[in-house]
C-alpha positions as CSV (number, residue, x, y, z in Angstrom):
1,X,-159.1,-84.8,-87.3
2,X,-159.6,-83.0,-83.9
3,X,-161.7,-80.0,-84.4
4,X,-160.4,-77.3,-82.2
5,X,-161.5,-73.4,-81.9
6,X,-160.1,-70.5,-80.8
7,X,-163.2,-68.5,-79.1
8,X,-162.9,-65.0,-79.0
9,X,-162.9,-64.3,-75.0
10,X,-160.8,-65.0,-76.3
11,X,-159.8,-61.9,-77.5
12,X,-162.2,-59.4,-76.5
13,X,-161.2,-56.5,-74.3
14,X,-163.0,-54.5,-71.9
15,X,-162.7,-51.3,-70.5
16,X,-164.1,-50.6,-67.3
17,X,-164.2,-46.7,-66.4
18,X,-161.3,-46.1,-64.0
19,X,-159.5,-50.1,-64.5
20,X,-156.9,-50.4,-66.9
21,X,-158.4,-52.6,-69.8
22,X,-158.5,-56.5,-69.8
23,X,-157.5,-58.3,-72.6
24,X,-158.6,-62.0,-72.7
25,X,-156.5,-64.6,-73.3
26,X,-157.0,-66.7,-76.5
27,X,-157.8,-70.3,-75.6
28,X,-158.7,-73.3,-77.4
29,X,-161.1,-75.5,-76.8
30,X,-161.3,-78.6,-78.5
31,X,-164.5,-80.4,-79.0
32,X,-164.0,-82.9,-81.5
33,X,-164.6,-86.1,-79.5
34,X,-168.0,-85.2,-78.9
35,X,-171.2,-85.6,-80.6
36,X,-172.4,-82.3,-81.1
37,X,-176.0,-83.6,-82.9
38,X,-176.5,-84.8,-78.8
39,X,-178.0,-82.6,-76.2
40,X,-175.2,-84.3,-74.0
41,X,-172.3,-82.9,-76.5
42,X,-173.6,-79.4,-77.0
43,X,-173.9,-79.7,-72.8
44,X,-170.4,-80.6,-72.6
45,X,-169.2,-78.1,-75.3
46,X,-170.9,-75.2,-73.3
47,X,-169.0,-77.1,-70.2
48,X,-165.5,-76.4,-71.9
49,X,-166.6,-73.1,-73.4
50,X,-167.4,-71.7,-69.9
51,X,-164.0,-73.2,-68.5
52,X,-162.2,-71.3,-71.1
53,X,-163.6,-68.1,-70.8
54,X,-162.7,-68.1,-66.9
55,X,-159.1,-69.1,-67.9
56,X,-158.9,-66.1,-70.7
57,X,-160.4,-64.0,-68.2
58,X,-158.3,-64.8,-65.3
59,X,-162.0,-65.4,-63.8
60,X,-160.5,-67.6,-61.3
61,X,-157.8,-65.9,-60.1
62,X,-156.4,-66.0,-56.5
63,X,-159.2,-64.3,-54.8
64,X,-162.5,-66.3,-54.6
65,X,-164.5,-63.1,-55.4
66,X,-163.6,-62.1,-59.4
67,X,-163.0,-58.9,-60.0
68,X,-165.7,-56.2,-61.8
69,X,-162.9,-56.6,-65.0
70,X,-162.7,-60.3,-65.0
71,X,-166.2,-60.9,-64.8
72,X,-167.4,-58.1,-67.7
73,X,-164.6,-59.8,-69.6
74,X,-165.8,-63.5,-68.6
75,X,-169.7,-62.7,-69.8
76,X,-168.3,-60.5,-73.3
77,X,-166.2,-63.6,-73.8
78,X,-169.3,-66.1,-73.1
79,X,-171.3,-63.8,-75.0
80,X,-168.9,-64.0,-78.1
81,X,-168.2,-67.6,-78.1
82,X,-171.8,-68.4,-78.2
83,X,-171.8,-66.9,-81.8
84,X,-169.4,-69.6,-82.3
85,X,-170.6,-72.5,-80.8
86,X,-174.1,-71.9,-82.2
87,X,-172.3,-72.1,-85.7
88,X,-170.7,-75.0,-85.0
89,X,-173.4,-77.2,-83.5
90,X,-175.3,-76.4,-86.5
91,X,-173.1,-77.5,-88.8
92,X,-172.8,-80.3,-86.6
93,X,-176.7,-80.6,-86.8
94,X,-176.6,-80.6,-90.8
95,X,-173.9,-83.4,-90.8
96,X,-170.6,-81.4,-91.3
């Protein structure tokens, strides 16, 4: 089965004082063809979990420069998926 999740940048929303609000896209990352019990998985996992949270957050955008929205909402949605990922490589860890 390919384990997939859906991290929460993946749907968090930020409100900066004078910016309309931005609301994260919700992205999956999938991560079941690695080996999460490996330093070299859990590297690669953190890899794909930064990637996604620069596509929910529109991180990347057309200017080079993010804006001050995109990158509170990049670091809320790294912040939130590391909840997750912690979760998951210790399953991982205990042989789940």
């Amino acid at each position: 089965m390919l384990k997939t999740a859906m991290f929460a940048a993946l749907a968090a929303i930020t409100t900066v004082a004078t910016a309309a609000p931005v609301l994260a896209k919700d992205v999956t990352v999938r991560y079941g063809d690695l080996d999460l019990a490996s330093a070299k998985g859990q590297k690669e996992l953190s890899r794909r979990v930064d990637r996604a949270a620069k596509v929910a957050c529109d991180f990347e955008a057309e200017n080079r420069i993010p804006s001050y929205s995109a990158m509170t909402c990049y670091h809320q949605a790294r912040a939130k998926a590391s909840t997750q990922v912690a979760t998951i490589v210790e399953d991982a860890r205990l042989g789940g």
